[in-house]
Residue, then its C-alpha position, 0 to 999 in steps of 0.5 A: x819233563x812232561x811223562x809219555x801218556x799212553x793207554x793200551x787195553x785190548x779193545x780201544x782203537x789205534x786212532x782213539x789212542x792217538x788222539x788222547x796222546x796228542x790232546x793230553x801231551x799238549x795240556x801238559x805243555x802249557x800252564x793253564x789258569x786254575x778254577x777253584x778245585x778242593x776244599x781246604x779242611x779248616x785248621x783251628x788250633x789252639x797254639x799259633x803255627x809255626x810255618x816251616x821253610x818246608x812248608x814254604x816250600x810246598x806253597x810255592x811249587x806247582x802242583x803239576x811240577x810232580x809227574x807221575x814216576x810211571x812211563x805212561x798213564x794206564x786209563x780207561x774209559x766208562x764204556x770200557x768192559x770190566x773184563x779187558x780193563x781188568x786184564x790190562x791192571x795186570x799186564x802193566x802192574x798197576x793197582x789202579x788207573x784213571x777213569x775217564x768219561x767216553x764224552x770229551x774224555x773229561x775226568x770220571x774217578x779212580x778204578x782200584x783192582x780191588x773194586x773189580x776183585x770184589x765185584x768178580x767174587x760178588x757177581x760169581x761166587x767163592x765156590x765158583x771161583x774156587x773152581x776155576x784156574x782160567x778166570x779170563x776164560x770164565x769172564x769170557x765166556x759168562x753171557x751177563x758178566x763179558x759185555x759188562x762195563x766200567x760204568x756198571x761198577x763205578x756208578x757213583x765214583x766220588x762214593x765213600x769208598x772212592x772219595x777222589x777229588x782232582x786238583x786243578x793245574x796252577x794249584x799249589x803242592x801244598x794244596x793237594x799236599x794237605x788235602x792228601x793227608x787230612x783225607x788219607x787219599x792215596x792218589x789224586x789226579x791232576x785236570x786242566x780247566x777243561x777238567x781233562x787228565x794232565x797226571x796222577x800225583x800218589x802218596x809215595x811221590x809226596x813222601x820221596x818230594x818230603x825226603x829229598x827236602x828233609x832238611x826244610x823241616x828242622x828239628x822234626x827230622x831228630x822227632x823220635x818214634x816214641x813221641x808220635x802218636x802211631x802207637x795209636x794205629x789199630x794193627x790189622x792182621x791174618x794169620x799165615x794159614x788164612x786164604x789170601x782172600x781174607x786178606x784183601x777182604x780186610x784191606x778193602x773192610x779197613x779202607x787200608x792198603x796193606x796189613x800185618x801177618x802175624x803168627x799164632x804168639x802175635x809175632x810179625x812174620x810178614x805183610x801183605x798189600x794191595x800190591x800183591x794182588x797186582x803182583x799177579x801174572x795174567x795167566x787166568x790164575x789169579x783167583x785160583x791162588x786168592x784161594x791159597x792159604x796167605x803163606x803160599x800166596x806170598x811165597x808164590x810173589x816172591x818166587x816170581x823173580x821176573x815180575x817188575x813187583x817181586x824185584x821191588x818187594x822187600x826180603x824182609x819186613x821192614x821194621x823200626x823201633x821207638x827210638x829211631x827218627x823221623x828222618x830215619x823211617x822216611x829213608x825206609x820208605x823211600x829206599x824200599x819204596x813201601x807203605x809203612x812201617x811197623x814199630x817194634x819193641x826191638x830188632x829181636x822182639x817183632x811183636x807190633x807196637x804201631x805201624x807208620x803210614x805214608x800219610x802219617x810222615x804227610x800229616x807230621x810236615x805239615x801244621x797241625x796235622x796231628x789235631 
């Protein structure tokens, strides 16, 4: 059933908004004919491919069968303010949102809440926003920074930074599937012909679509930790004492959505991801606590019990060992519904061997996602 499509910042009008409703409720009703969209990365294996009744599966399931788990679609347009769209990730949860063109309201880009932290801290300061408890207040009133607009951060959207590709209606689920894991893009989005946005399909929707199938993918469901390469991932990390701004700096420098916090013995205490830095209620306090050290910054998160975010963030820190399964570690993923998993040496021992990403279990169901 095709999900509710909605967009509500604070400066777009009733009539605009009624309009996109209608216009893209009715491009998810009908199956249009699709256009040649992405590329798909070249596969040149030394053995044959065994082509699993997974991936069987993938090949010959639309595309836009996956709608977004969301309610509603956040989007905004290019002549949208930085300030108000800023606002609404916030209010609605989100960690980013659909960018679309104020001309036809084709699709432009993905806008991450990281890119507008970033763009804040780089455009005013540390020290100015060290000082400020009401950053809203501060947006507002700045004569060069409140009329600025979508367009002034997204400049170039398919950059190296936000190399979002869309995928068109009719495609297969194994095209956006393979594209997903072999460029490690988080989300994608999903145009008609007349590239208009019909829906968003994210990593996490393919991993539950892989666990709820598990049994399509044979043997590699018993495939045991130690014989994947995700020992091989690099474990980046903060110290509990570091500001929680160091953190996020680290994720947007890595190009990760989430890293460890270790101890001072190198002991995995907890982690920290983008999505804490919606988890942030819009009272104007945001930065002021990115300048807290990333212990309080967290415990403040947790505390937050009437937060959408803070119900769904694990109480502990989900690990697994070398020799838990496949079929084990995608349980975890889908029942906590996170991003990855840290390998340790036991339940006793948390100090990190590895850690597995959603795009790690992608690049297992499919051919030669490992090469």
């Amino acid at each position: 059933m095709a999900s509710q499509v909605s967009r509500e910042t604070a400066d777009v009008s009733a009539k605009r908004k009624e309009d996109n409703l209608v216009g893209m409720e009715a491009k998810r009703a009908k199956t249009q004919e699709a256009v040649p969209a992405i590329p798909v990365v070249p596969v040149v294996p030394d053995a044959p491919i065994e082509v699993s009744a997974f991936v069987l599966l993938l090949s010959n399931t639309k595309v836009e069968s996956i709608w977004t788990r969301e309610s509603k679609i956040f989007f905004a347009m290019r002549n949208d303010t930085i300030k108000s769209v800023f606002k609404g990730l916030i209010q609605h949860n989100f960690s980013s949102c659909p960018v679309l063109q104020k001309t036809k309201n084709k699709w432009y880009g993905f806008l991450d809440i990281a890119n507008i932290v970033k763009f804040i801290v780089q455009h005013f300061g540390e020290a100015t926003l060290a000082e400020h408890t009401d950053i809203m207040k501060l947006l507002e009133e700045t004569e060069n920074f409140k009329d600025l607009q979508v367009s002034d951060l997204m400049k170039n959207p398919m950059g190296i930074l936000t190399p979002y590709h869309p995928i068109y209606m009719g495609y297969s689920l194994f095209s956006a599937y393979e594209v997903m894991a072999r460029s490690n893009l988080h989300r994608l989005a999903i145009v008609d012909t007349n590239r208009q946005l019909v829906s968003v399909v994210t990593q996490s929707q393919m991993v539950e679509f892989t666990f709820r199938n598990i049994s399509l993918l044979g043997a590699k469901g018993s495939k045991l930790v130690k014989d994947m390469p995700y020992n091989l991932h690099e474990v980046f990390h903060v110290k509990p004492s570091d500001i929680a701004l160091k953190a996020f700096t680290v994720m947007s420098e890595k190009n990760v959505s989430g890293i460890a916090v270790l101890d001072d013995n190198g002991i995995l205490v907890d982690q920290i991801s983008m999505r804490d830095l919606k988890a942030m209620a819009p009272n104007g306090r945001l930065f002021w606590r990115l300048y807290k050290p990333v212990s309080d910054y967290l415990e403040n998160v947790k505390k937050s019990h009437t937060d959408t975010h803070a119900k769904e963030r694990p109480d502990t820190i989900v690990t697994v060992t070398p020799n838990d399964t496949l079929e084990t570690v995608l349980g975890l993923l889908v029942h906590h519904r996170i991003h990855r998993v840290y390998i340790v040496e036991s339940p006793q021992n948390k100090k990190p061997l590895g850690l597995i990403t959603l795009r790690d279990i992608m690049l297992e169901a499919i051919p030669g996602g490992h090469w």
